[in-house]
BATORMAR-265940 format. One record per atom (N, C-alpha, C): x, y, z; residue in one letter. Coordinates in pm, whole numbers, plus 50000, padded with zeros to 5 digits. Layout:
XYZA
...
//
This chain:
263445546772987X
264695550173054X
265175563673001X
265485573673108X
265995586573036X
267225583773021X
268085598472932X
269325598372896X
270425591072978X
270165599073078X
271345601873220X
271415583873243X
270465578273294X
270405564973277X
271175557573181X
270475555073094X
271325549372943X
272295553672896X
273335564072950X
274285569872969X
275315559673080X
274845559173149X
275545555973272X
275935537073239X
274395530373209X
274505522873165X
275275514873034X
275205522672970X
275745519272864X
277275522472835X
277615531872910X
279165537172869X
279385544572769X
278285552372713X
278205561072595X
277415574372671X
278295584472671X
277355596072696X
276995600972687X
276075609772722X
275075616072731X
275355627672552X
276225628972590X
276895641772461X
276625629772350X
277395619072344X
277025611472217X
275965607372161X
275165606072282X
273455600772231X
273035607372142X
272785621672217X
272605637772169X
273315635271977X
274215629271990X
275355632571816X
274295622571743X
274205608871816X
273535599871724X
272405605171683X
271755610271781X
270305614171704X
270415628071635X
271315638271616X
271625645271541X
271835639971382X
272705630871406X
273245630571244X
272085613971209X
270835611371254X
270015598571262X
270225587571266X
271145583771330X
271605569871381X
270555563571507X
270205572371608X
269275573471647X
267925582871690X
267125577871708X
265465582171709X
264925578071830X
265335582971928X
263735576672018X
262465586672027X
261795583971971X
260385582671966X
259465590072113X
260005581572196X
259065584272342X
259505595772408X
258645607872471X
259485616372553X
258155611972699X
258735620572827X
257695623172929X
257125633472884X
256555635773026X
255685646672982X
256085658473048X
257145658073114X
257905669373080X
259055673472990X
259025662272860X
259505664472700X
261045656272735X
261165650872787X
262625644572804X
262555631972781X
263805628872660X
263765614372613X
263945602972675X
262895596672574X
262525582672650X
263165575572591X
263915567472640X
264815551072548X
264105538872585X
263395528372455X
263235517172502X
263605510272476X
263635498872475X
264245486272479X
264895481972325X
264185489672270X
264575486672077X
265735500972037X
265895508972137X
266655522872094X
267875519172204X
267475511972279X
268605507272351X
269685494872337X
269215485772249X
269505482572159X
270265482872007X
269385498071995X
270515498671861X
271915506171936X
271645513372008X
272735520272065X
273815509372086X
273425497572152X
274585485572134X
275095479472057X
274145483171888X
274415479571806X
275415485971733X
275195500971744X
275995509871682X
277415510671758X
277385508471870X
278935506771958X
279595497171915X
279075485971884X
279495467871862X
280365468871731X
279675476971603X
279875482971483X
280895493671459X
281025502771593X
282395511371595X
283515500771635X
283435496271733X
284545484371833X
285325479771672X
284505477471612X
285145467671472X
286095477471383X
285925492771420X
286695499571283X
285535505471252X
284475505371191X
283625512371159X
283485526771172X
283285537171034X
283175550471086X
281655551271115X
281085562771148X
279445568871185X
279075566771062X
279975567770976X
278565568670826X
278815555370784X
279585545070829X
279265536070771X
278925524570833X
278265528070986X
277275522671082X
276065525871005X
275985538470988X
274405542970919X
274105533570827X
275535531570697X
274625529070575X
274445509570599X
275165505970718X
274685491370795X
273845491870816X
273175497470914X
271635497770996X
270665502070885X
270735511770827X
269635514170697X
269525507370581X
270485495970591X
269985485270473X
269965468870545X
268745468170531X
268435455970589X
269315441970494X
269475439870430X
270415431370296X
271485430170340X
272605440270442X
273795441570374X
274705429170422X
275645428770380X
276255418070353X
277455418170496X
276905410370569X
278195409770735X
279505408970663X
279375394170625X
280245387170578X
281545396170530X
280705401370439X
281915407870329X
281965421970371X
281455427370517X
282435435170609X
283365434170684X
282815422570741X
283695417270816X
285495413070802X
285365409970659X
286635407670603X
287205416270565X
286115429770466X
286725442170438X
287365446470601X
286715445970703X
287515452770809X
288475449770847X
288815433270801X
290115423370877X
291005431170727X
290995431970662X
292225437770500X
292245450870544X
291795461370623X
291835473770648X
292905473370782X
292635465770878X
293445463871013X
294205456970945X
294605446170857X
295795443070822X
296825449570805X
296185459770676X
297055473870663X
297365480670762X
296775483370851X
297345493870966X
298595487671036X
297695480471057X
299015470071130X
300025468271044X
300225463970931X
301485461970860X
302555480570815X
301185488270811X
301875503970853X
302775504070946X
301835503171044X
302625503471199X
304065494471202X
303535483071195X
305135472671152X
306115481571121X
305875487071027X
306645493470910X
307575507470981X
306265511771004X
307145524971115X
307695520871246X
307125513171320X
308185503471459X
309455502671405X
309655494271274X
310935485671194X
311585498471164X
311495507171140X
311835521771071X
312835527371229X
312125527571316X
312075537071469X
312925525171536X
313285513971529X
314015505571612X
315325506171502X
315335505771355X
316575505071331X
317515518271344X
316465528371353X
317615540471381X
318145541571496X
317315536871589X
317445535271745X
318495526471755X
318645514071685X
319755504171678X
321335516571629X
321025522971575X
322645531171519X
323585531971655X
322755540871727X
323555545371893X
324315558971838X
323945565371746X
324465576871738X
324055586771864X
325045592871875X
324755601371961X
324895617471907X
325815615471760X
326495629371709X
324705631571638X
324065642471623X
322575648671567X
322715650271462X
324195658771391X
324135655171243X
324555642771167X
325265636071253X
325615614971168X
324435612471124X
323255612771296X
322135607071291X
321185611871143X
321205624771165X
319965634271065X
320745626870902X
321425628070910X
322575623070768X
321895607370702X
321695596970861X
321615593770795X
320165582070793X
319495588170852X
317995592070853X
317835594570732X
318345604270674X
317785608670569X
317865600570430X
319315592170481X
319645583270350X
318825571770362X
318235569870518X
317355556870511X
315665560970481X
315715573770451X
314295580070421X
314135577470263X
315805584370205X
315995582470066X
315605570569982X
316195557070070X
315825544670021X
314455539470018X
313405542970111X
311955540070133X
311235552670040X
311835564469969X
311595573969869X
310745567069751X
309565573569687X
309075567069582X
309645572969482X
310185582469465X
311185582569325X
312665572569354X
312425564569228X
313115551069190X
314695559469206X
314685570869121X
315985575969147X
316735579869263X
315655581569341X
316155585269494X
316915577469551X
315975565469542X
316415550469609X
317395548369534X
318055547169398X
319215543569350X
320465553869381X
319905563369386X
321175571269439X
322045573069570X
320685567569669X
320775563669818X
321565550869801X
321405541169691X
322035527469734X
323495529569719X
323575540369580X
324905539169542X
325645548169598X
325475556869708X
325815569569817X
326165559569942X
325125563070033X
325385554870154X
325535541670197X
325105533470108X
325075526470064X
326305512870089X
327405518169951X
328455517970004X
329225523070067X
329695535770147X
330385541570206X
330075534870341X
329235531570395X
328615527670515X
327565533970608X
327185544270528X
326565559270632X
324955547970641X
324395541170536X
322655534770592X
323425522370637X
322635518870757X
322915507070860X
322975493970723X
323625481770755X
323205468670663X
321735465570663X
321265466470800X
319695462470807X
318975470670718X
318885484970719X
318435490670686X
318535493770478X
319405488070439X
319415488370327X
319215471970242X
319615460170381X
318775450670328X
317805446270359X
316505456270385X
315095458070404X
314945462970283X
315495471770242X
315665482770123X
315795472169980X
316755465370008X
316795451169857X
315775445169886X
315135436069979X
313785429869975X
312535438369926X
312095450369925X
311415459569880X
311295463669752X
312565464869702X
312305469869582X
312095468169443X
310885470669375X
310375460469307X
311135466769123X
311995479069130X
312405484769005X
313855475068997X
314005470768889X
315085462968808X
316405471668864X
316565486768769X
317765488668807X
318265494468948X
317625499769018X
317535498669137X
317815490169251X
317015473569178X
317655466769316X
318945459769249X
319265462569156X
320655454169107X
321475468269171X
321435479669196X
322465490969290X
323035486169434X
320805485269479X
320915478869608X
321325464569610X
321765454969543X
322265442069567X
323925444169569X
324215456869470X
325355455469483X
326585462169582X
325475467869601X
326105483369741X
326015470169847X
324675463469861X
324905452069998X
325755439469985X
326495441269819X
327325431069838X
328925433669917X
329105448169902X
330135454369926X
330465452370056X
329365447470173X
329265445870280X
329345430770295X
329145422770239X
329715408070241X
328615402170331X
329495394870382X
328875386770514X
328255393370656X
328055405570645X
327155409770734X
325575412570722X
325265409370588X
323945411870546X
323095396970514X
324085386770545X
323605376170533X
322355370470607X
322145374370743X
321525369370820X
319965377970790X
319945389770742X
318815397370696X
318275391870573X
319405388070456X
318365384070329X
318175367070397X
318415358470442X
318105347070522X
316135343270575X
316675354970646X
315105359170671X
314215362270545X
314725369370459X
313555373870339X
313225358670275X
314165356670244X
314315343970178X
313195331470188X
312505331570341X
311675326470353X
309875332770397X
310055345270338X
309075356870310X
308055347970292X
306735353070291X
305415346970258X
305645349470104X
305935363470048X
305655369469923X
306915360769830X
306475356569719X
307005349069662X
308085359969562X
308285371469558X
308435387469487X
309965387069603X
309495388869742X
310605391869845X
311215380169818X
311305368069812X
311915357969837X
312965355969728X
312335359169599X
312985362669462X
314235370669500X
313835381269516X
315055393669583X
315885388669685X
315535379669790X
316725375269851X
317485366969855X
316475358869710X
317915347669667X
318635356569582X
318025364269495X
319315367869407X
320645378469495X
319925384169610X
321085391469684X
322425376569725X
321845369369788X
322585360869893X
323555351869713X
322735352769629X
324025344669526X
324655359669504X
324815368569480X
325525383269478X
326625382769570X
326455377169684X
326925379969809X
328335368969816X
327355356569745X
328575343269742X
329545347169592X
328855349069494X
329895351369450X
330525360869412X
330525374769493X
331435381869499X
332105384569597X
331755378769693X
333095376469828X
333835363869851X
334835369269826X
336605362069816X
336275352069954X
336445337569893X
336515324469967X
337195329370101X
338225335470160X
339055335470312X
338075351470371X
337205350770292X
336275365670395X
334665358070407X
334395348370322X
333175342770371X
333135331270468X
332925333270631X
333505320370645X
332685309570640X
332805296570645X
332215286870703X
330565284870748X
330115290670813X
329255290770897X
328045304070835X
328735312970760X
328435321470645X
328005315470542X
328825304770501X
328555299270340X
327385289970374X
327405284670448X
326075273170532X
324555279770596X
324755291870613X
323445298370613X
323105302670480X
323795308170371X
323345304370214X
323205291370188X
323685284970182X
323295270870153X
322215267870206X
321835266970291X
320755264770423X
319415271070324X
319525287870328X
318735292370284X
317915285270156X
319345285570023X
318635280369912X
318265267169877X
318755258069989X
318405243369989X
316625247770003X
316345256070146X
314925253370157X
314105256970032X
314745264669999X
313815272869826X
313595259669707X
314665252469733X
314795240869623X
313225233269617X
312635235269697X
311665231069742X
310075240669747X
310495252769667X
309585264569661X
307965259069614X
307365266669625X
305845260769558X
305995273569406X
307295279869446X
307095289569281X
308085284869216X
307795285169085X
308715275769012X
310305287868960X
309835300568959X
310795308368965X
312425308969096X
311295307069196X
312325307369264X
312915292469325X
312195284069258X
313175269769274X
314155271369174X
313415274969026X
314795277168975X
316215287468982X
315685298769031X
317105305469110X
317695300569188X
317025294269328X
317375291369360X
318685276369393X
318305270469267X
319035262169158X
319905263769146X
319995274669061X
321715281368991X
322845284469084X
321625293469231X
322595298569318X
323455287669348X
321935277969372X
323265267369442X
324115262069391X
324135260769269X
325135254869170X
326245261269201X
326245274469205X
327745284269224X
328735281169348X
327415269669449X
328125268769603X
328985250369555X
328465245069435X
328915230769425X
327925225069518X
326825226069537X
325635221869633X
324995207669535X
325185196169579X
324805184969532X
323485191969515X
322845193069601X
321115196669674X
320265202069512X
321495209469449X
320495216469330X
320315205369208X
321095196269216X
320695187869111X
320095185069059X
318715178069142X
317335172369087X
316895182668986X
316815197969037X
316145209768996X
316815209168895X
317895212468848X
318715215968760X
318095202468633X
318205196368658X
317995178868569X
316465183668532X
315605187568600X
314395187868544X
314135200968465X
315305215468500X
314835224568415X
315205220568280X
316715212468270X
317675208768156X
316795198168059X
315675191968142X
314945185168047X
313245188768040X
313105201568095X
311995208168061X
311655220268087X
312855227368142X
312495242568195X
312765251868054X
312785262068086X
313325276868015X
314365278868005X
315385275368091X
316615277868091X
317375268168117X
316955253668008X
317525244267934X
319225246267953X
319555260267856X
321085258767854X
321505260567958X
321385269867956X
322235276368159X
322095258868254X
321345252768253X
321095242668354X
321975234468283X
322055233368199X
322905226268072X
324455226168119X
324725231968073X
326085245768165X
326495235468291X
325185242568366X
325395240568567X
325885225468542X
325175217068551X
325655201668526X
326585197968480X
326945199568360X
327895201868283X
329375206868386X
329255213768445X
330205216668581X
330475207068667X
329115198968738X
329405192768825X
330135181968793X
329645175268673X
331085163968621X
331785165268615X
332275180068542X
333465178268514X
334365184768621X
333925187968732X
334645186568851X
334605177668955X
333745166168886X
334155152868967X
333295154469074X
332075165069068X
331325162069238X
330735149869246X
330335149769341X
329835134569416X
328525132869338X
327655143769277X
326575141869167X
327055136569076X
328135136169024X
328755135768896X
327895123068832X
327615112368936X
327415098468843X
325635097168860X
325115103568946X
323945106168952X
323345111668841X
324285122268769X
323575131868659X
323885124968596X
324895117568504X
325525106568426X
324405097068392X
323915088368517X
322795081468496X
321635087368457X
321115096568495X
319965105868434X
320115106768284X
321255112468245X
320955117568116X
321395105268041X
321625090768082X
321575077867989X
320325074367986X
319495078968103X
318215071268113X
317615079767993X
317735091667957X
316935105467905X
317425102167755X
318575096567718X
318865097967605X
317985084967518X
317665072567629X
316775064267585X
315705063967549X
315055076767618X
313445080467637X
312975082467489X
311775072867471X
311165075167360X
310315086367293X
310755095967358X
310615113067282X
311845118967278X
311695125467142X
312725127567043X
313435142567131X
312495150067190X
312425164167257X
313625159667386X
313215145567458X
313775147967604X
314835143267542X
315355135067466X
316615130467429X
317615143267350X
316785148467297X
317425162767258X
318125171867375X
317255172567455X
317645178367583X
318775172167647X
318835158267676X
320265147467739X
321605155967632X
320995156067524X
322355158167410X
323045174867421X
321905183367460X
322715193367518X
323095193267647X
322965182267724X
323785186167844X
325075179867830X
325135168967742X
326365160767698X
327365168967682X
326895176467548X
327165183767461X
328385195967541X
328065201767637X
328225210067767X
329825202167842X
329525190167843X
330535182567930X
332115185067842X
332965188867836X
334515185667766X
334735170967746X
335065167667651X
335755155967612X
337295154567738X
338335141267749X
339365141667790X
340255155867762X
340505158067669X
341495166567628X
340965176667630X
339895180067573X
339725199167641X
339565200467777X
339165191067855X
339255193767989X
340825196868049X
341715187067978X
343155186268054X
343925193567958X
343415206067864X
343785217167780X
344735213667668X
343905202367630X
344805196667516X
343815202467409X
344375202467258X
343285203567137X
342365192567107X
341395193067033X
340785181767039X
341335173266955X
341525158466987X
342125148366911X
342925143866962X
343995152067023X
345305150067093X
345505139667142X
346585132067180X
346555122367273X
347085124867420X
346115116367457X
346535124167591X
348445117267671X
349145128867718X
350135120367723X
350565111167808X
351885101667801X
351895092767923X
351825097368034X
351325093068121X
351205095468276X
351015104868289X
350245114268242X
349955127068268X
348645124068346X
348485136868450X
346865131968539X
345535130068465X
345185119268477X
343465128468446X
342885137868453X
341685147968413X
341535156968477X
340165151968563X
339805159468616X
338325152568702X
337595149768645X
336825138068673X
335505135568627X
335795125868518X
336915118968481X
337795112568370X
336775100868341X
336435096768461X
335875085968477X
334145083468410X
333465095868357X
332715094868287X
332565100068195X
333835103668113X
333605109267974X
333655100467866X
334005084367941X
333825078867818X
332135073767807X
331295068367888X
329875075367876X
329165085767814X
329625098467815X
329455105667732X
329665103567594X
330815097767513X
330795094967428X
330615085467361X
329845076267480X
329195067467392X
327985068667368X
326965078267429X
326005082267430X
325835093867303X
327265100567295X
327195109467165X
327255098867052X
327885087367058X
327995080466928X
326315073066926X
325725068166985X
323925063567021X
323255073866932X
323235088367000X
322315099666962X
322595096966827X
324185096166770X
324605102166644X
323525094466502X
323485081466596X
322105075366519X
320875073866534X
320565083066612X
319455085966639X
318285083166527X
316665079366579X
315975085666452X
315425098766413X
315385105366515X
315355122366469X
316455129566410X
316165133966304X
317315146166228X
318185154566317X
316915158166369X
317495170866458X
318395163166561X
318415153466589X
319335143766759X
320445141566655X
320485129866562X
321575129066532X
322545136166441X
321745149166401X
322715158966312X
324305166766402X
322885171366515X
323815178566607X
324725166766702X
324435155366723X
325455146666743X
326695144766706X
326215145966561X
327165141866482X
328145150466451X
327425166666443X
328295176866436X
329175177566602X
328885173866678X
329865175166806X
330495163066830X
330425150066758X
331525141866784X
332785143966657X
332495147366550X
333155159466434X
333975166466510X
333475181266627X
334335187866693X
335225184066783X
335145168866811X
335765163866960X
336815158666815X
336285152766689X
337375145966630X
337585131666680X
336435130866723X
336025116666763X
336195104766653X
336875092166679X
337385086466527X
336245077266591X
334995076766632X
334425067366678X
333265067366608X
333085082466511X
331875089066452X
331145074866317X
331565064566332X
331435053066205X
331025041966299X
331035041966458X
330785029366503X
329195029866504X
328435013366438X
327165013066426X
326545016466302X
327695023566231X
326685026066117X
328285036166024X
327795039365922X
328665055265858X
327905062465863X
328355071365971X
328115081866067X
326685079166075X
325795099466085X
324215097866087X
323465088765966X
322275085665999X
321555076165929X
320655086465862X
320975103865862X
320185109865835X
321315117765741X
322405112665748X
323665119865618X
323255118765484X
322905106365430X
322525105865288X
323545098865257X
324435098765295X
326085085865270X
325555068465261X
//
């Protein structure tokens, strides 16, 4: 078959054939006999081969170094080519998302626009300083769109930087909610991090009569689903946040960091709150940490005793000194109803058989001035008395 033919046929022309066999991709072999190339069935062939191999991404030289090694590995092109089009595509994303939010402004004035283009150029800037100076410029004043700067907090992976950008987008309240919402349930476990800590930024620095309702429930919403993360980082942020909303939901989490996470105290703390404002967990956590103080390791019962520990006695809660009596008919304060649990669980620990359980027991029923510190025994069994 001559050129013109296998040209026509094939959808590759005549000029390209000519390139392949220039740079040796192809060879045919056969001419007539008036010297004009012959294609057969094996050169016509590769020619479909080498098209099949561009279609995919493939450059010319790295069709060649395919076809000239009989070994090479499909497989692990094939995938290299799917992580290469990933990238493009997530480029492209990137510049679409870029070109629709400026398009979203509706400026019509050329210098607003150029202004503030430039501040949303500033924030996608690889000097860290750029981006912090952009957060703390336009930021707050209002000149970069909300979208556009909370794309800008999901992104950014420098410390002081996105604590600028969390705080410039807190300044904006409840309009940026519905953007970190979305991050929040990111594939990247990095973005998701960043948009819980924006959305607790957001709750607690906007004043209860500006967040409304329906605002506070898409945070909630959000960090309920996280409670449930497969990363243990961001179950536990997502934890705390919720703690700040009075979210029953964070409990479980909270109970299991307080008796085995990293941040023991702080969870310590969080709980420690919910009793003593009487939430509807209140007797849920109560029972936990009686069950915990029983547990026959000395470690998890240690752990029950700092969350005890955390709770106010009657009177520091209702701002009396410790000891005080509380006076007639004066209110309870919340949660009244299980502090005497607590202290009977501090007087248990106080005899604990570990040193370490009933020392520090003993030293915090001491601070409450607890006259109860002798029931079961005189005092710890680890005093020497």
């Amino acid at each position: 078959m001559l050129i013109g033919e296998v040209a026509r046929r094939s959808g590759v022309s005549a000029r390209m054939l000519r390139h392949y066999e220039s740079i040796g991709l192809l060879a045919p072999d056969q001419r007539t006999a008036a010297g004009y190339r012959r294609y057969s069935d094996a050169d016509i062939g590769r020619i479909f081969h080498i098209e099949g191999l561009r279609k995919l991404g493939m450059s010319l030289t790295e069709v060649g170094e395919v076809l000239a090694d009989p070994n090479f590995d499909a497989g692990g092109l094939l995938r290299d080519l799917i992580a290469q089009t990933r990238q493009r595509i997530a480029s492209e994303q990137r510049l679409l998302d870029h070109l629709e939010r400026v398009d979203r402004l509706g400026r019509t004035d050329s210098e607003a626009l150029l202004w503030t283009v430039d501040l949303m150029r500033s924030l996608e800037s690889a000097d860290v300083i750029q981006r912090h100076k952009a957060a703390l410029g336009g930021g707050v004043d209002g000149s970069v769109p909300i979208e556009a700067l909370s794309a800008a907090v999901l992104d950014e992976p420098e410390l002081n930087a996105a604590g600028a950008m969390r705080w410039a987008l807190a300044q904006a309240g409840p309009a940026a909610i519905a953007h970190l919402v979305d991050g929040a349930d990111d594939v990247s476990a990095e973005v998701r991090l960043r948009a819980i800590r924006a959305l607790d930024e957001i709750s607690r620095t906007t004043a209860a009569d500006e967040l409304a309702p329906e605002s506070a429930e898409l945070i909630r919403g959000a960090l309920r689903r996280r409670l449930e993360d497969e990363d243990d980082e961001v179950r536990s942020l997502s934890a705390f946040a919720a703690a700040g909303l009075d979210d029953p939901a964070a409990v479980p989490e909270l109970l299991a960091i307080a008796m085995t996470g990293p941040r023991d105290i702080e969870a310590a703390e969080a709980l420690a709150g919910y009793v003593t404002r009487g939430c509807s967990s209140a007797a849920a956590i109560m029972s936990e940490l009686a069950r915990a103080a029983g547990s026959p390791r000395a470690v998890e019962r240690f752990r029950a005793l700092q969350v005890l520990i955390e709770i106010p006695d009657g009177q520091a809660a209702a701002g009396h000194p410790p000891g005080a009596e509380h006076p007639p008919g004066a209110e309870h304060p919340p949660g009244a109803e299980h502090r005497a649990l607590v202290s009977d669980l501090l007087v248990r620990l106080a005899h604990d058989e570990s040193r370490e359980v009933a020392a520090t027991a003993t030293a915090e029923l001491r601070r409450r001035g607890s006259g109860r510190l002798g029931e079961g025994g005189s005092g710890s069994p680890h005093s020497g008395g």
